[in-house]
C-alpha positions in Angstrom: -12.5 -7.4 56.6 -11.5 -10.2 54.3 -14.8 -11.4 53.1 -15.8 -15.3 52.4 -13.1 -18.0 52.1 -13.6 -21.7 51.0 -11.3 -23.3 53.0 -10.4 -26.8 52.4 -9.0 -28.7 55.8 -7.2 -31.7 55.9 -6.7 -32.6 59.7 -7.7 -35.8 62.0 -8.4 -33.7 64.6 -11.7 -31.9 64.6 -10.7 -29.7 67.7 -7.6 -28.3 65.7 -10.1 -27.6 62.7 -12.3 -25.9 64.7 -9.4 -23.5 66.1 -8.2 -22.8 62.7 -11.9 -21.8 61.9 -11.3 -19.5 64.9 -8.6 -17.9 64.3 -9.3 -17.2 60.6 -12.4 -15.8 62.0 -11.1 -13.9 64.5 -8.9 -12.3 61.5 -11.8 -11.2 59.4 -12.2 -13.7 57.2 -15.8 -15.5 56.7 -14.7 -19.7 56.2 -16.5 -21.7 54.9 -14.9 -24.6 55.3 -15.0 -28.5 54.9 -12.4 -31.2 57.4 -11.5 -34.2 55.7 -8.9 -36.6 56.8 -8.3 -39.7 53.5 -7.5 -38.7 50.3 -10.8 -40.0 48.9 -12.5 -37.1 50.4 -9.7 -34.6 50.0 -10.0 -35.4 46.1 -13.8 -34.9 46.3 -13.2 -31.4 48.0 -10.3 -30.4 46.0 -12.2 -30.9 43.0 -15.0 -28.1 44.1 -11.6 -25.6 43.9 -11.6 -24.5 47.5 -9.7 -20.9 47.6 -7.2 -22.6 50.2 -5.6 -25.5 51.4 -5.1 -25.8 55.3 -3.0 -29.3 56.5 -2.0 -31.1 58.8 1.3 -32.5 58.3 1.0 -36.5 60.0 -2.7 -38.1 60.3 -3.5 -41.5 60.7 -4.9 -42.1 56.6 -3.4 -39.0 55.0 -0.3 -36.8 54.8 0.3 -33.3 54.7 3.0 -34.4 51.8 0.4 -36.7 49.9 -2.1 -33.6 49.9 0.3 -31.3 48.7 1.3 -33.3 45.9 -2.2 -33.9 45.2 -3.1 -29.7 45.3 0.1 -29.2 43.1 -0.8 -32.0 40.5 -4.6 -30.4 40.2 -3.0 -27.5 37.8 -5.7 -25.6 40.4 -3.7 -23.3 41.8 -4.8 -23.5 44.9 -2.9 -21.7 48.1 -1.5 -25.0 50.6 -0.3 -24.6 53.6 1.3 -26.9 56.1 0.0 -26.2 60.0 1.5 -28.7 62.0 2.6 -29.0 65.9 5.1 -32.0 64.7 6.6 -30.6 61.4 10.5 -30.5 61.8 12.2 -27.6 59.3 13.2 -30.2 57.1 9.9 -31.9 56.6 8.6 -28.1 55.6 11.2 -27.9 53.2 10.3 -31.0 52.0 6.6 -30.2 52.0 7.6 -26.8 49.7 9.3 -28.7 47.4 6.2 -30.7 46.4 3.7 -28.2 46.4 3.2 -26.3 50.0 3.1 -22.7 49.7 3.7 -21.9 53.8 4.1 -23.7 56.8 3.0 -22.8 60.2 3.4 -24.2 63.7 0.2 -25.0 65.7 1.8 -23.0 68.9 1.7 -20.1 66.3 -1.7 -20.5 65.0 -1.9 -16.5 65.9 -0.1 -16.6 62.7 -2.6 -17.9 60.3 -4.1 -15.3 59.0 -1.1 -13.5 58.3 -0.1 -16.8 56.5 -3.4 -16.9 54.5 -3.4 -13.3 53.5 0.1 -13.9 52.1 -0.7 -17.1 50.2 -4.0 -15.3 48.4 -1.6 -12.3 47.5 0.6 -14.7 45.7 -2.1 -16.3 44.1 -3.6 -13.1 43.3 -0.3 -12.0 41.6 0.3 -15.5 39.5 -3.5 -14.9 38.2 -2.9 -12.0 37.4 0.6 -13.0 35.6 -1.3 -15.5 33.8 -3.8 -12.9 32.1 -1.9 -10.4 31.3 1.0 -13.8 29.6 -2.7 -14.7 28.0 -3.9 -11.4 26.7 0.1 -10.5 25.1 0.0 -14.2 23.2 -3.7 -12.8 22.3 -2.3 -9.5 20.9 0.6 -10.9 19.4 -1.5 -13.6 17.1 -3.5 -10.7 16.3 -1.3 -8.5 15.4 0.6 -11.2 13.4 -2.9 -12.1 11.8 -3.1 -8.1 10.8 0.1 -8.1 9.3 -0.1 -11.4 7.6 -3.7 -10.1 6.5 -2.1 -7.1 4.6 -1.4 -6.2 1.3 2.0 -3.5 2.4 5.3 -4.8 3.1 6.2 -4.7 6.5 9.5 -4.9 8.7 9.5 -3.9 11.7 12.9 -3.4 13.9 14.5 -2.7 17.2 17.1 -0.4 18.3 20.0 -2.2 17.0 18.6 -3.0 13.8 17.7 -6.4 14.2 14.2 -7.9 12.9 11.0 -7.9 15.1 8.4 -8.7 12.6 8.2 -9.3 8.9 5.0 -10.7 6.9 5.0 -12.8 4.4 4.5 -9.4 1.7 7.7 -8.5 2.6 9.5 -11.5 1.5 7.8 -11.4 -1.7 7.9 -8.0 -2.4 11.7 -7.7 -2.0 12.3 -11.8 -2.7 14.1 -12.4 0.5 13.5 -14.7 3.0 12.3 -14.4 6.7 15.7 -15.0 8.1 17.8 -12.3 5.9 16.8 -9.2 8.0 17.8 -11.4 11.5 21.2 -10.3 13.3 23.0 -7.7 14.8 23.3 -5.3 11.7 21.1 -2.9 10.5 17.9 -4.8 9.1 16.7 -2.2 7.2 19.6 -2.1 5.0 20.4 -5.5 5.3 16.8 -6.2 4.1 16.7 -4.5 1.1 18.8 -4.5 -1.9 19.7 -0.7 -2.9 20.6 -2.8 -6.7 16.9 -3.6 -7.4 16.3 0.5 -7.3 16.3 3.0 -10.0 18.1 5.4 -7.9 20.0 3.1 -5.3 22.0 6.2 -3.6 18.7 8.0 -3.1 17.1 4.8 -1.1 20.2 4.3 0.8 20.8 8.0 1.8 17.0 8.1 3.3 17.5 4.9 5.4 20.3 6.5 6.7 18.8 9.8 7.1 15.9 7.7 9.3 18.2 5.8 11.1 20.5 8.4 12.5 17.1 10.6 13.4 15.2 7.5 15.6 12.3 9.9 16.1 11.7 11.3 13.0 8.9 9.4 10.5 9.8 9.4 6.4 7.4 9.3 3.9 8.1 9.1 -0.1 7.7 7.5 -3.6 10.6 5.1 -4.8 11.0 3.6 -8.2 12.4 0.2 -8.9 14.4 -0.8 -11.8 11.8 -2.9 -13.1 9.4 0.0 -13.0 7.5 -1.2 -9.8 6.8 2.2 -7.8 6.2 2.0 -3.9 4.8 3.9 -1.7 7.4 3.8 1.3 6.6 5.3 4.9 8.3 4.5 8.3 7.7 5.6 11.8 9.2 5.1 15.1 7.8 3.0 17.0 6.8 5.0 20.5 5.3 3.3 23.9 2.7 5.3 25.8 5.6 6.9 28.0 7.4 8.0 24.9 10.2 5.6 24.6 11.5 4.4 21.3 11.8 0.6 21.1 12.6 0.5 17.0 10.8 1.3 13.6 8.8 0.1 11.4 9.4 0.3 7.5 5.6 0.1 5.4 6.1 -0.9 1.7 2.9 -0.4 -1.0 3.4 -1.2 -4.0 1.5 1.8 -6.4 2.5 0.8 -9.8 -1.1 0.5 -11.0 -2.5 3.3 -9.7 0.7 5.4 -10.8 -0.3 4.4 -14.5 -4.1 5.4 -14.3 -2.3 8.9 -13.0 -0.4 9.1 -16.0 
C-alpha cells in the first residue's frame, strides 16, 4: 500500500475527479484530495503544498498550462501531471516544458497510479539530491572554518598535484599567495620554496620520496634558513573504500618550543 496522498485536482468536471479518486484508490493510495477549477482556488490549495498535482488540460476558467506554470513558479516542488481526454502530443510537450512532470490520457486512467508512483520517485530522488547538495556545502564551510580556525599550515592536493585547499596559515607561513600552488604541476613543490630551507636538497628529496609513494604518510622536523623550525607531517588522503584522491601537507611551526628544549 501507498499510504495517504494530498492530492491537489484541478478539473471542471467533478465526475472525472471523482474517477481519479478511484482509481488512485483502487491502487493503494489513501487521497485526500481537494477539486478546484480557477486559479484563485488553485493558489489557495497550492499554497497548503499538496504532495501532487492532478490537471486537466482545457476547462472553462483555468488551464492545465496556467497551473503548471503556477506549480513550477511556487519553488514547491510539487509532482504535476497533465490527465486529459483532449491533450494532443504537442500540447504535452508543451505542458513539460513549463512545468508538467507526466501526462496521461483519460481513456488510460488505469495508468495513473503508475504515473503517480513515478512522479513521487522523482521527487523523492530530487529531495534527496537537495540534502545531501545541502549537507556537502555544510561540510565544506565547516571544514573550511576548521582550517581557517588553525594555527598549522595546510595544503591539501589531488592526484595531479594541483591545489584543493589552502588556509590562510599557509600563505603566511611560506609568504605565497592562494593562487601559486593552482595548476597542473606538482603543488607541493610548486608551493614551497626549497631556497627559504637550511637544507633545500633534504626538503626536496622527501616531497619526492612522498609523491612517488601516494600511500605512504611522512613525518619530520625541517629547519628554515632563518632558524624557524616546523613540524612537517603529510598523509594521503584515503575515502572509506580505500581510494586515494590526493594528500595533504600539515606545517607547525615549533620554533618556540624547540628553544625551551634547548
Amino acid at each position: 500500500m501507498n499510504g495517504p496522498l494530498k492530492v491537489l485536482i484541478a478539473e471542471d468536471s467533478a465526475a472525472d475527479a471523482e474517477l481519479m479518486v478511484v482509481r488512485l484508490r483502487h491502487d493503494g493510495f489513501d487521497p485526500v484530495w481537494t477539486r478546484v477549477d480557477c486559479e484563485k482556488d488553485f493558489l489557495a490549495e497550492l499554497a497548503k503544498q499538496p504532495d501532487i498535482v492532478l490537471s486537466d488540460y482545457a476547462m472553462p476558467d483555468f488551464s492545465g498550462l496556467r497551473a503548471a506554470r503556477l506549480t513550477r513558479d511556487s519553488g514547491l516542488n510539487i509532482p504535476f501531471i497533465l490527465v486529459s481526454g483532449t491533450v494532443g502530443e504537442d500540447a504535452a510537450v508543451d505542458a513539460m516544458k513549463h512545468g508538467a512532470t507526466d501526462y496521461l490520457l483519460k481513456d488510460r486512467i488505469a495508468r495513473l497510479g503508475q504515473a503517480v508512483e513515478r512522479a513521487l520517485g522523482q521527487k523523492r530522488q530530487h529531495d534527496e539530491g537537495r540534502r545531501t547538495a545541502a549537507e556537502l556545502r555544510w561540510q565544506t564551510t565547516l571544514l573550511e572554518a576548521q582550517l581557517e580556525s588553525s594555527p598549522d599550515g595546510i595544503l591539501v592536493v589531488d592526484n595531479e598535484g594541483r591545489k584543493i585547499l589552502q588556509n590562510r596559515r599557509m600563505e603566511e607561513m611560506w609568504s605565497i599567495p592562494a593562487a601559486k600552488a593552482d595548476g597542473v604541476t606538482d603543488a607541493a613543490r610548486a608551493a614551497f620554496d626549497p631556497a627559504l630551507e637550511k637544507n633545500p636538497q633534504q626538503f626536496s628529496e622527501k616531497v619526492a620520496y612522498l609523491n612517488a609513494h601516494p600511500d605512504e604518510a611522512g613525518h619530520d622536523v625541517i629547519e628554515r634558513g632563518d632558524g624557524t623550525v616546523l613540524d612537517r607531517y603529510s598523509a594521503p588522503v584515503h575515502d572509506k573504500a580505500g581510494n586515494n584522491h590526493g594528500r595533504i601537507w600539515s606545517f607547525r611551526d615549533i620554533t618556540e618550543r624547540r628553544k625551551l628544549e634547548l
